[in-house]
N, CA, C and O atoms as CSV, one atom per row, in Angstrom:
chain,resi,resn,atom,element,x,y,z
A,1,UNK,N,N,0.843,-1.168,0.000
A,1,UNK,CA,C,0.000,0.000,0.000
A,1,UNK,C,C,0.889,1.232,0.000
A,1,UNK,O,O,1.795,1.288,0.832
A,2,UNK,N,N,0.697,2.275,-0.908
A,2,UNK,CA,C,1.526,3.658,-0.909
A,2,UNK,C,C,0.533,4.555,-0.099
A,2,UNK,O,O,-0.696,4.550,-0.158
A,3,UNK,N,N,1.477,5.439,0.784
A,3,UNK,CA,C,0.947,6.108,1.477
A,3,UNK,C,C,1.426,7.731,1.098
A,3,UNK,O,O,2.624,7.986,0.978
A,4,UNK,N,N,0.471,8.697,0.939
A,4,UNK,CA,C,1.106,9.821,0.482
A,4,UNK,C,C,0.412,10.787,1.952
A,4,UNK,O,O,-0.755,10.762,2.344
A,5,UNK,N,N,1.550,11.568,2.522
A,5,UNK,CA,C,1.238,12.736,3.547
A,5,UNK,C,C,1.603,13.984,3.192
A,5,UNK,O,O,2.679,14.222,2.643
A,6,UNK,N,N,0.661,14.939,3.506
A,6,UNK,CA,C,0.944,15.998,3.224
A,6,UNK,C,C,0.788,16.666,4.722
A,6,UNK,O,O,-0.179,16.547,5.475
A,7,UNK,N,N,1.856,17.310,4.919
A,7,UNK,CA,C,1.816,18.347,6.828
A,7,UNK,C,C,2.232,17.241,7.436
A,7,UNK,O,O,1.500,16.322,7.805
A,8,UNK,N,N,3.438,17.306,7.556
A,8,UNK,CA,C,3.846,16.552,8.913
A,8,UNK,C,C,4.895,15.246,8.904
A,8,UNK,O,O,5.486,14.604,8.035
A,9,UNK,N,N,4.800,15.222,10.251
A,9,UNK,CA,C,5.437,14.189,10.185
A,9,UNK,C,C,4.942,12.969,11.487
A,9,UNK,O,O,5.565,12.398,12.382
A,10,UNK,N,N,3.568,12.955,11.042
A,10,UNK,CA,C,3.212,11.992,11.764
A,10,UNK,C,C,2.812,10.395,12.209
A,10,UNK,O,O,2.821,9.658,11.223
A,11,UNK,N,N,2.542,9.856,13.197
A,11,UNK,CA,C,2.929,8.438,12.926
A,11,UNK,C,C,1.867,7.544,12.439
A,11,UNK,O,O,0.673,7.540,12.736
A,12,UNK,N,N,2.498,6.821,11.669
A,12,UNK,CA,C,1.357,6.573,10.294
A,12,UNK,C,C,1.555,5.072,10.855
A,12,UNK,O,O,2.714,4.836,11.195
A,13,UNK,N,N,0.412,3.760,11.052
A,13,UNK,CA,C,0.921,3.277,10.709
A,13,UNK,C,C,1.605,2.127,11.724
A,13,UNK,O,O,2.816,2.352,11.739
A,14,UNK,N,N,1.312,1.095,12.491
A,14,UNK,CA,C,1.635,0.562,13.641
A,14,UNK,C,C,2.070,-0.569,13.529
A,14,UNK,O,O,2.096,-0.759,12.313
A,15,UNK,N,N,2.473,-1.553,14.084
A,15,UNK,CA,C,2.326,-3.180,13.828
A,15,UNK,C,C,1.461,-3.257,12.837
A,15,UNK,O,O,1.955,-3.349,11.713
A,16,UNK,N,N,-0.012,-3.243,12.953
A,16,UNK,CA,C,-0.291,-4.022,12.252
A,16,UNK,C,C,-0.578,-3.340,10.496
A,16,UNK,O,O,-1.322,-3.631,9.559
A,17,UNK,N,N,0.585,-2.218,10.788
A,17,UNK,CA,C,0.930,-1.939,8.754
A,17,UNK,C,C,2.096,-2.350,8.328
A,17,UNK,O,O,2.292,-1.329,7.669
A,18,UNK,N,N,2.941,-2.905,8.158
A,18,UNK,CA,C,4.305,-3.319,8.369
A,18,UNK,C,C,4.590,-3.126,6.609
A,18,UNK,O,O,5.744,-2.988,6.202
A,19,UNK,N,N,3.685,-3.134,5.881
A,19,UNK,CA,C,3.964,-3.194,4.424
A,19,UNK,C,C,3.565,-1.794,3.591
A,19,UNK,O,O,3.146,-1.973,2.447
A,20,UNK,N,N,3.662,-0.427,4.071
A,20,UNK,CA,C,3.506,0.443,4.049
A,20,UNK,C,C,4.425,1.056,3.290
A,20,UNK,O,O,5.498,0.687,3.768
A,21,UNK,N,N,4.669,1.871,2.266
A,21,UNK,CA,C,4.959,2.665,1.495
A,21,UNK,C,C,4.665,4.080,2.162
A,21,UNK,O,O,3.478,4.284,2.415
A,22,UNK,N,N,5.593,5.113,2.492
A,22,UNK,CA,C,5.361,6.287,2.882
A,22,UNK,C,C,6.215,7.561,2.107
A,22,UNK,O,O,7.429,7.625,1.916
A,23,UNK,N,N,5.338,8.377,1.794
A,23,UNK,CA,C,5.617,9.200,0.863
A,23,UNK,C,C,5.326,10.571,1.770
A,23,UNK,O,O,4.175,10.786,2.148
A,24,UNK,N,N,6.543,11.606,2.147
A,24,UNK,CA,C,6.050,12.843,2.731
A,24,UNK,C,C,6.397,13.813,1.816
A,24,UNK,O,O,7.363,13.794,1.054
A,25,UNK,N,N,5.273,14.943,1.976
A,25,UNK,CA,C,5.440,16.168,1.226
A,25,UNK,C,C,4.943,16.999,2.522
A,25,UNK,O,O,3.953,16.901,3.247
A,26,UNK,N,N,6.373,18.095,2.488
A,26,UNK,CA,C,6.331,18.834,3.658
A,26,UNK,C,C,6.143,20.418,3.134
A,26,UNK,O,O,6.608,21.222,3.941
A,27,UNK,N,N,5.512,21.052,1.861
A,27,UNK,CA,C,5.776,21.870,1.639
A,27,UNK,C,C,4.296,22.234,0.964
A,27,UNK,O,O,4.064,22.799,-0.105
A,28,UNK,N,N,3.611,21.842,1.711
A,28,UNK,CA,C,2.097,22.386,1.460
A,28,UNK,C,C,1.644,21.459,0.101
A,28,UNK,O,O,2.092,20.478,-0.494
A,29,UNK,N,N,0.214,22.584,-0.046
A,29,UNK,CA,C,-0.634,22.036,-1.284
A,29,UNK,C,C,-0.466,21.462,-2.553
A,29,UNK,O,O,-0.802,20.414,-3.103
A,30,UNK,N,N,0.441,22.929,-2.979
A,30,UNK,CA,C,0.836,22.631,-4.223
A,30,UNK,C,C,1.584,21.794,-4.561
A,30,UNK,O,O,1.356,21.205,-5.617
A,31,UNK,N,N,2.545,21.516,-3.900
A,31,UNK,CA,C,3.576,20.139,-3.849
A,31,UNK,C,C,3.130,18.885,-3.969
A,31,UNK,O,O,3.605,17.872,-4.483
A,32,UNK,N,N,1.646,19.245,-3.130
A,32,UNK,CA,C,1.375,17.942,-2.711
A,32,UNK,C,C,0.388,17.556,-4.110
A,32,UNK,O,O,0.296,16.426,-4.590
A,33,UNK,N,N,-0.164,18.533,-4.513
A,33,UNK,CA,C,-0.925,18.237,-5.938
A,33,UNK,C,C,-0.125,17.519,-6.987
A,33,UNK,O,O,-0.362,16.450,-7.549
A,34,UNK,N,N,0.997,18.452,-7.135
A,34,UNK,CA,C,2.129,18.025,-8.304
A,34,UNK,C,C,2.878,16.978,-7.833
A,34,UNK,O,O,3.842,16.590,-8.492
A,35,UNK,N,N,2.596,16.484,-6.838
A,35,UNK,CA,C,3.270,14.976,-6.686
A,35,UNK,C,C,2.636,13.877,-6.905
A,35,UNK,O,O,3.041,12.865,-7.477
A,36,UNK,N,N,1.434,14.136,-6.348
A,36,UNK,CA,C,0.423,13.127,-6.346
A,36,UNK,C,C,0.293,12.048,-7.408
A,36,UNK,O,O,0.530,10.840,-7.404
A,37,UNK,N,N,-0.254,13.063,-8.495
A,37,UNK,CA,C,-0.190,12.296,-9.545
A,37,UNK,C,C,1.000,10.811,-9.956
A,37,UNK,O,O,0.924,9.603,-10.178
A,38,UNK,N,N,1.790,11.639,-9.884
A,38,UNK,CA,C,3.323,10.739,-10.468
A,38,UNK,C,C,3.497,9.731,-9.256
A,38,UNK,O,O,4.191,8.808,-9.684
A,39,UNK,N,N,3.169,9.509,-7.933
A,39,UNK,CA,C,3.291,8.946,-7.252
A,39,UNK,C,C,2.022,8.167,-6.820
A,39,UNK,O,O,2.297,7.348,-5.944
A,40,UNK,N,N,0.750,8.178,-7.164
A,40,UNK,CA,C,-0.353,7.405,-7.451
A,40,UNK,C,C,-0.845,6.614,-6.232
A,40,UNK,O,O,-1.101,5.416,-6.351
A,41,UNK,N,N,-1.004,7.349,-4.893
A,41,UNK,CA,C,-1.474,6.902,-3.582
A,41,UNK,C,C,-2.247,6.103,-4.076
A,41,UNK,O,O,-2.747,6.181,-5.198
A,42,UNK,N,N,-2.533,4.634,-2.669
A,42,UNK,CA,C,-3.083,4.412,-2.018
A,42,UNK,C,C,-4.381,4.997,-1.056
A,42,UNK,O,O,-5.577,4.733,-0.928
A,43,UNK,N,N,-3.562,5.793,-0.564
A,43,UNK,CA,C,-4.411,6.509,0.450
A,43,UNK,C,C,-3.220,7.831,0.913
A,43,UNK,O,O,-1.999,7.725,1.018
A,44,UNK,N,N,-4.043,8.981,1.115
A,44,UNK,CA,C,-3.421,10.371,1.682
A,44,UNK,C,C,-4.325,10.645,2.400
A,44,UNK,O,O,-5.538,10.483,2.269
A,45,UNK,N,N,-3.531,11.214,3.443
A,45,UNK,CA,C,-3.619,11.898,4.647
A,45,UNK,C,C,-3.151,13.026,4.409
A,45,UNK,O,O,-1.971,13.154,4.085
A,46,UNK,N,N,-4.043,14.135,4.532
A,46,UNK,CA,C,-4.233,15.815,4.342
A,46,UNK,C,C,-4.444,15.966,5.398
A,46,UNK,O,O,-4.990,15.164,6.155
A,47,UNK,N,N,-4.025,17.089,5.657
A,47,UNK,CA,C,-4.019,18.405,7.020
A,47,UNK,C,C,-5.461,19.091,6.566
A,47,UNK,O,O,-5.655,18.804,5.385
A,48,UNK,N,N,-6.268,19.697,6.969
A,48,UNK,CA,C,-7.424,20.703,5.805
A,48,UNK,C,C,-6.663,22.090,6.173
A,48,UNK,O,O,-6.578,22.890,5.241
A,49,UNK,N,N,-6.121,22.458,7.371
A,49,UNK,CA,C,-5.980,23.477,7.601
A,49,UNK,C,C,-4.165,24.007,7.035
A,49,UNK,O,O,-3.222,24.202,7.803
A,50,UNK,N,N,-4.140,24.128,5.502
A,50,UNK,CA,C,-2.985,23.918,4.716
A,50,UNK,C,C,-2.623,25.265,4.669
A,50,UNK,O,O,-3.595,25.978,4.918
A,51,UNK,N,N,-1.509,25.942,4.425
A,51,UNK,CA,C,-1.350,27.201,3.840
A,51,UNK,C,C,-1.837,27.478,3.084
A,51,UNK,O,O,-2.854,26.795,3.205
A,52,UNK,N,N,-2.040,28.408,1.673
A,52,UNK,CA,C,-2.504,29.126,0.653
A,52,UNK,C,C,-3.399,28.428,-0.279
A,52,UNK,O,O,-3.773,28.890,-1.357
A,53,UNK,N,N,-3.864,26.747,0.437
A,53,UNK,CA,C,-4.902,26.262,0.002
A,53,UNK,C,C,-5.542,25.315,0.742
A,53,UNK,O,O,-4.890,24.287,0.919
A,54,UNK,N,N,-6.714,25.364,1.263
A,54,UNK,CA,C,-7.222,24.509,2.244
A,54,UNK,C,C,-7.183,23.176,1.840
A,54,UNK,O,O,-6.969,22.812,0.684
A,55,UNK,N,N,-7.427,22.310,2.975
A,55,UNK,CA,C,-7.716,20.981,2.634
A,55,UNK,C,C,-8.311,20.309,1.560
A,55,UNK,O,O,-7.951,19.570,0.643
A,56,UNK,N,N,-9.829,21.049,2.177
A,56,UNK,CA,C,-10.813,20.595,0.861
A,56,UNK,C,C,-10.743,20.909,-0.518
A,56,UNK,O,O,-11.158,20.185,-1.423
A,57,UNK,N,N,-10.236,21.943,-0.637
A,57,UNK,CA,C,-10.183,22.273,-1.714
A,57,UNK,C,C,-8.791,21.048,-2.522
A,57,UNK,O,O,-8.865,20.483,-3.613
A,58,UNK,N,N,-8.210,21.014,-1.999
A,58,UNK,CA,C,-6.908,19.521,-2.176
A,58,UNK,C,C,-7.728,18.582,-2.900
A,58,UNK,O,O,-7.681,18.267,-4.090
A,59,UNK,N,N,-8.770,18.045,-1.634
A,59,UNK,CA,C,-9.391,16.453,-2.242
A,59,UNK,C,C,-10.170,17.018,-3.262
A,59,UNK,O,O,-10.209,16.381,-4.315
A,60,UNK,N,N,-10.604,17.744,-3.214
A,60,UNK,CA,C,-11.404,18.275,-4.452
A,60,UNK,C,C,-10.783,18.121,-5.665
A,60,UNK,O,O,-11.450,17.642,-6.582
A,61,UNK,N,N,-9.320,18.516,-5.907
A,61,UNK,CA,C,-8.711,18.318,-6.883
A,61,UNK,C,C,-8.297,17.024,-7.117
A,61,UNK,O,O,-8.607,16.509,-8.191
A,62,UNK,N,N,-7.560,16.316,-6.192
A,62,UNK,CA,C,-7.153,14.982,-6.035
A,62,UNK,C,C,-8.185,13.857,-6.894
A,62,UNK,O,O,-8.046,12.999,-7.765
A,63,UNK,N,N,-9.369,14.478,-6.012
A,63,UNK,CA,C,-10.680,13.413,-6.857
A,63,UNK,C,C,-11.181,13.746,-8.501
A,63,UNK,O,O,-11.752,12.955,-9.252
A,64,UNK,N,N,-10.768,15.197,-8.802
A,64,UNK,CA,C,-11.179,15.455,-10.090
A,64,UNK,C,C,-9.939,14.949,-11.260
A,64,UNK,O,O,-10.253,14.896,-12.449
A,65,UNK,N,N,-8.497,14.581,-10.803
A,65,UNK,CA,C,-7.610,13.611,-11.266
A,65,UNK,C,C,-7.907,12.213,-11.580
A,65,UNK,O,O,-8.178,11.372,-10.723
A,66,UNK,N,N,-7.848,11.992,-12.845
A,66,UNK,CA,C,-8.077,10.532,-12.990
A,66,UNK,C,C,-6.880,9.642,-11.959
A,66,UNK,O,O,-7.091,8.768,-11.119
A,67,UNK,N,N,-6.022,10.055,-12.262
A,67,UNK,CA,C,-4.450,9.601,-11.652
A,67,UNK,C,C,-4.391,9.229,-10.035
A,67,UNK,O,O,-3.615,8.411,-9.538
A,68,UNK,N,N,-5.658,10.229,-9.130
A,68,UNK,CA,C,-5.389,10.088,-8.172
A,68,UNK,C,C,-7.091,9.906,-7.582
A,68,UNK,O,O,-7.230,9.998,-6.362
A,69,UNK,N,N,-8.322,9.660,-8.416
A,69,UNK,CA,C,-9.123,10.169,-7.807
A,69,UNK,C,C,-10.031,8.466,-7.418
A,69,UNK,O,O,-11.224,8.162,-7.440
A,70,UNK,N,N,-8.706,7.636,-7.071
A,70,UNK,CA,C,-9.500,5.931,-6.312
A,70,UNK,C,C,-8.350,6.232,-5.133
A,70,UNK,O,O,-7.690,5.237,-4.831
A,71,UNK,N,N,-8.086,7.221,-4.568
A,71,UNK,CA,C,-7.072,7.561,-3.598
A,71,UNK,C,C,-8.329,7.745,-2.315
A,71,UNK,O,O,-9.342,8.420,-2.498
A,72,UNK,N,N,-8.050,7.061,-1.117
A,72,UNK,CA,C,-8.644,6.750,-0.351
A,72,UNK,C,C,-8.033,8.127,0.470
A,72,UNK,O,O,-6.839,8.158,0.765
A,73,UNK,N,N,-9.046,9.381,0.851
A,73,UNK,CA,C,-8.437,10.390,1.448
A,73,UNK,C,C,-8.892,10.504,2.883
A,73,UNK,O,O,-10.080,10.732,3.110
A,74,UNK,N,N,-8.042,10.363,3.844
A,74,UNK,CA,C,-8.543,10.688,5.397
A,74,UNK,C,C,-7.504,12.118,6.073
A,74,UNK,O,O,-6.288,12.245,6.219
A,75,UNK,N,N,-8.737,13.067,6.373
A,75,UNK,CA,C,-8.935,14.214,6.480
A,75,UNK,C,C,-7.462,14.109,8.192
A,75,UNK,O,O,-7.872,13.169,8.872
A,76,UNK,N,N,-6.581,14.513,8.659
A,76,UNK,CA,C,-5.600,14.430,9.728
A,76,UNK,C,C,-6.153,15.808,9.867
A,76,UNK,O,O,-6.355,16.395,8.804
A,77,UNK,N,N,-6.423,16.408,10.920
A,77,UNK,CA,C,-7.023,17.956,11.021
A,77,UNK,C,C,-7.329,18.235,12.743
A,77,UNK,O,O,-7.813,17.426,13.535
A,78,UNK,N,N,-6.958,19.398,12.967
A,78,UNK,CA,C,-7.442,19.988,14.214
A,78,UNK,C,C,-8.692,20.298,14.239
A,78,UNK,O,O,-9.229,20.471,15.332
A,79,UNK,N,N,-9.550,20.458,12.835
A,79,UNK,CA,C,-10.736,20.771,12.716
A,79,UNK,C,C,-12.200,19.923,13.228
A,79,UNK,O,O,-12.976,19.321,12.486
A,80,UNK,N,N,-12.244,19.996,13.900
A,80,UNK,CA,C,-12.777,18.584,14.501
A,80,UNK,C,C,-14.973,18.925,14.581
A,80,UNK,O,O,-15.828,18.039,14.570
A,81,UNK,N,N,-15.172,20.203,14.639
A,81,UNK,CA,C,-16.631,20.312,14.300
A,81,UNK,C,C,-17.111,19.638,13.636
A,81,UNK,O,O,-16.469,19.330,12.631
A,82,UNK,N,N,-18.815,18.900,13.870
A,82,UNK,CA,C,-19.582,18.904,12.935
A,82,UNK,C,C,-19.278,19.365,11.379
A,82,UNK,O,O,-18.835,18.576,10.544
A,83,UNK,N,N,-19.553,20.642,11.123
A,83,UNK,CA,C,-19.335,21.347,10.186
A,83,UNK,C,C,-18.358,20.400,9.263
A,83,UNK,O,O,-18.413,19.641,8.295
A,84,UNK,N,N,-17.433,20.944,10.200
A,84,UNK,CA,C,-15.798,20.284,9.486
A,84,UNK,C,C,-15.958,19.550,8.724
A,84,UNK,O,O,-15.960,19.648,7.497
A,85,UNK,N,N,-16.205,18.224,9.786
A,85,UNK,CA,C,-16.754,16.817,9.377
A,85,UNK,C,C,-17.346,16.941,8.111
A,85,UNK,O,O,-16.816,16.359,7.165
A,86,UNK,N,N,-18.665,17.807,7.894
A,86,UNK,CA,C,-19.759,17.567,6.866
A,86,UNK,C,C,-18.753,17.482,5.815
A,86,UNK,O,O,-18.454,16.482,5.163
A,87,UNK,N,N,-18.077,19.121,5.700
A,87,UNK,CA,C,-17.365,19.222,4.859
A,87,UNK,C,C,-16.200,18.468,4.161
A,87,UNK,O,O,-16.028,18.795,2.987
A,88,UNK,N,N,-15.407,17.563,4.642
A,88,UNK,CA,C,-14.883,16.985,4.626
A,88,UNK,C,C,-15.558,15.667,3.827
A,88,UNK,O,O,-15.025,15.284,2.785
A,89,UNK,N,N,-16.636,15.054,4.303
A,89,UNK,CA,C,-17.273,14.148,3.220
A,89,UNK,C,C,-17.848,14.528,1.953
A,89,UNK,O,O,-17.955,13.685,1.062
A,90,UNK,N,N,-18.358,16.121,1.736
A,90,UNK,CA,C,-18.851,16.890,0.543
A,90,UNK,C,C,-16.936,16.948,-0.509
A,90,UNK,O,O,-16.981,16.916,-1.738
A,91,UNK,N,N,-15.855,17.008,0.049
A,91,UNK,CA,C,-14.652,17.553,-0.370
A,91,UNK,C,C,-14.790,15.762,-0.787
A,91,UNK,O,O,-15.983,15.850,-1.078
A,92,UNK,N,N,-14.642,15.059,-0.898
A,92,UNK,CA,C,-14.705,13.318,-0.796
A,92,UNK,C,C,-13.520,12.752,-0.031
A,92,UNK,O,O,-12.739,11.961,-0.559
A,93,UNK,N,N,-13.377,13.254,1.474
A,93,UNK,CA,C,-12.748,12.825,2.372
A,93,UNK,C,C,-13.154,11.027,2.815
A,93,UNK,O,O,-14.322,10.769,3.106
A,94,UNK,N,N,-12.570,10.410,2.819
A,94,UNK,CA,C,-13.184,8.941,3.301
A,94,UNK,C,C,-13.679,8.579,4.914
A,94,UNK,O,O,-14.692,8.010,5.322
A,95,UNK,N,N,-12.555,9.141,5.608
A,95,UNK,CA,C,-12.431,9.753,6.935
A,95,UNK,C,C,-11.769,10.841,7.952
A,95,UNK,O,O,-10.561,11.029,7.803
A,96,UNK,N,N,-12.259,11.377,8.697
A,96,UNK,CA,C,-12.184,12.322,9.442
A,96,UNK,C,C,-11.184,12.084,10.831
A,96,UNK,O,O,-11.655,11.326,11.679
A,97,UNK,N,N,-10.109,12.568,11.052
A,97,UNK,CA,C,-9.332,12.300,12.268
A,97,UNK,C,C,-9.245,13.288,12.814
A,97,UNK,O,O,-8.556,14.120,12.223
A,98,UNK,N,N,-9.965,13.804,14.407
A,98,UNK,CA,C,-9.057,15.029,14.896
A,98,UNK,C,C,-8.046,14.704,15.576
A,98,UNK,O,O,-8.056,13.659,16.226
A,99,UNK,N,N,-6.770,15.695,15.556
A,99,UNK,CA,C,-5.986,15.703,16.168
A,99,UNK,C,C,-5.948,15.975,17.619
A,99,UNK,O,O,-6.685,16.881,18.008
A,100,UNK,N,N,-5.242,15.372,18.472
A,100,UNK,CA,C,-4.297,14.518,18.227
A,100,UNK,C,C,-4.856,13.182,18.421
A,100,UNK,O,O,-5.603,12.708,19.276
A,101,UNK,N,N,-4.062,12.529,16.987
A,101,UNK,CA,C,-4.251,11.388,16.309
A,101,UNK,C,C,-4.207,9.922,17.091
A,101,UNK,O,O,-3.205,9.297,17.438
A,102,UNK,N,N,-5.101,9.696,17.198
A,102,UNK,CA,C,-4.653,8.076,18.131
A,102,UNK,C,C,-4.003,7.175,16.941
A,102,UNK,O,O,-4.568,7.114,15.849
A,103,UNK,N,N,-2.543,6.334,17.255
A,103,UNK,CA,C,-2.206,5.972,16.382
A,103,UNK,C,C,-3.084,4.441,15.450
A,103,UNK,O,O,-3.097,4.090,14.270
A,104,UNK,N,N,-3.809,3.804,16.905
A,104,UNK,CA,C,-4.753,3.150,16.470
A,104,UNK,C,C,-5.643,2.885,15.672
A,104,UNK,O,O,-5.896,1.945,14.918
A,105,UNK,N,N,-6.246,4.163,16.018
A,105,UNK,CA,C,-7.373,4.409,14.859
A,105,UNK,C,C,-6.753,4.867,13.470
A,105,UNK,O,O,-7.546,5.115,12.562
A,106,UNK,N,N,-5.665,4.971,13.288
A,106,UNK,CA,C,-4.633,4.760,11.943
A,106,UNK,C,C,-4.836,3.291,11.739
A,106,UNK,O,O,-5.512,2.692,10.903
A,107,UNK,N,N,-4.208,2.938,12.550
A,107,UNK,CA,C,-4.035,0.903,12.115
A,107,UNK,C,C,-5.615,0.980,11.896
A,107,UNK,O,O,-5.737,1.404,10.746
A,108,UNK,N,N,-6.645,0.815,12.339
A,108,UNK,CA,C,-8.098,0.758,12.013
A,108,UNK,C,C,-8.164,0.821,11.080
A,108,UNK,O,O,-8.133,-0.227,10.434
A,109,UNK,N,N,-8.311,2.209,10.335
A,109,UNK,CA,C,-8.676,2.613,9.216
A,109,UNK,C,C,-8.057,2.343,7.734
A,109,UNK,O,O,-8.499,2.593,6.613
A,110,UNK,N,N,-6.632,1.617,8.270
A,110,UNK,CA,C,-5.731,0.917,7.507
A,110,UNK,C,C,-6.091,-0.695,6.769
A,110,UNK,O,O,-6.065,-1.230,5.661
A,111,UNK,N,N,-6.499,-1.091,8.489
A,111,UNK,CA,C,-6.626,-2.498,8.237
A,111,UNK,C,C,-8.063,-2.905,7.776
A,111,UNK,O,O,-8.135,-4.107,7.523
A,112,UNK,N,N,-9.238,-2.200,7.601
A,112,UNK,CA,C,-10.259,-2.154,7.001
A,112,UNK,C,C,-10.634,-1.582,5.673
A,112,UNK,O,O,-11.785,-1.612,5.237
A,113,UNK,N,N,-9.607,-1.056,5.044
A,113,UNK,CA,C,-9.355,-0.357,3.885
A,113,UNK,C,C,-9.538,0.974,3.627
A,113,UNK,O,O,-9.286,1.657,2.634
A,114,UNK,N,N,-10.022,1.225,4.695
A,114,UNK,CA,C,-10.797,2.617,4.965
A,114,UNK,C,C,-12.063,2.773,3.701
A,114,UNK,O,O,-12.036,3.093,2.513
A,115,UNK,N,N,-12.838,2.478,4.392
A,115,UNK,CA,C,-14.001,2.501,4.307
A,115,UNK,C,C,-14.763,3.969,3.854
A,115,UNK,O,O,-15.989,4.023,3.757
């Protein structure tokens, strides 16, 4: 499984992922757009609260990519409202994590395909 992150450097990923592919982009949106493609996630983990382009607006693009848009996206975010949330499934987030991240519910959402 390839894993693409954008913001951070956080822990992805426990025992029970051991076959994990991890891909970081530490330099915001745009990076993370123009990588995407050529590197063809699995699944990404977005920040929403990005510099000079929000989250949603990310998966928004991500999903309008043929290249990237069977990319299983779970929202990593301080944003943790209702609201958020909604938004986040309208953006085609798969799932919603507020921070701070239980690493568990990583392995979860891993080992079920994310759903």
């Amino acid at each position: 499984m390839k894993l693409f992150l954008d913001d951070g450097d956080q822990h992805l990923g426990g025992d029970g992922a051991p076959d994990l592919r991890l891909h970081r982009v530490f330099d915001g949106a745009q990076e993370a757009l123009d990588l995407a493609p050529v590197f063809q996630p699995d699944v990404v983990f977005l920040d929403i609260g990005l510099p000079g382009m929000n989250g949603y607006d990310v998966a928004r693009r991500l999903r309008s990519d043929p290249a990237t848009a069977s990319a299983k996206l779970i929202a990593l975010t301080g944003w943790g409202a209702q609201a958020d949330i909604e938004k986040s499934r309208e953006a085609g987030f798969h799932a919603h994590l507020t921070k701070p991240i239980n690493p568990d519910a990583i392995d979860a959402l891993l080992a079920t395909g994310v759903r």
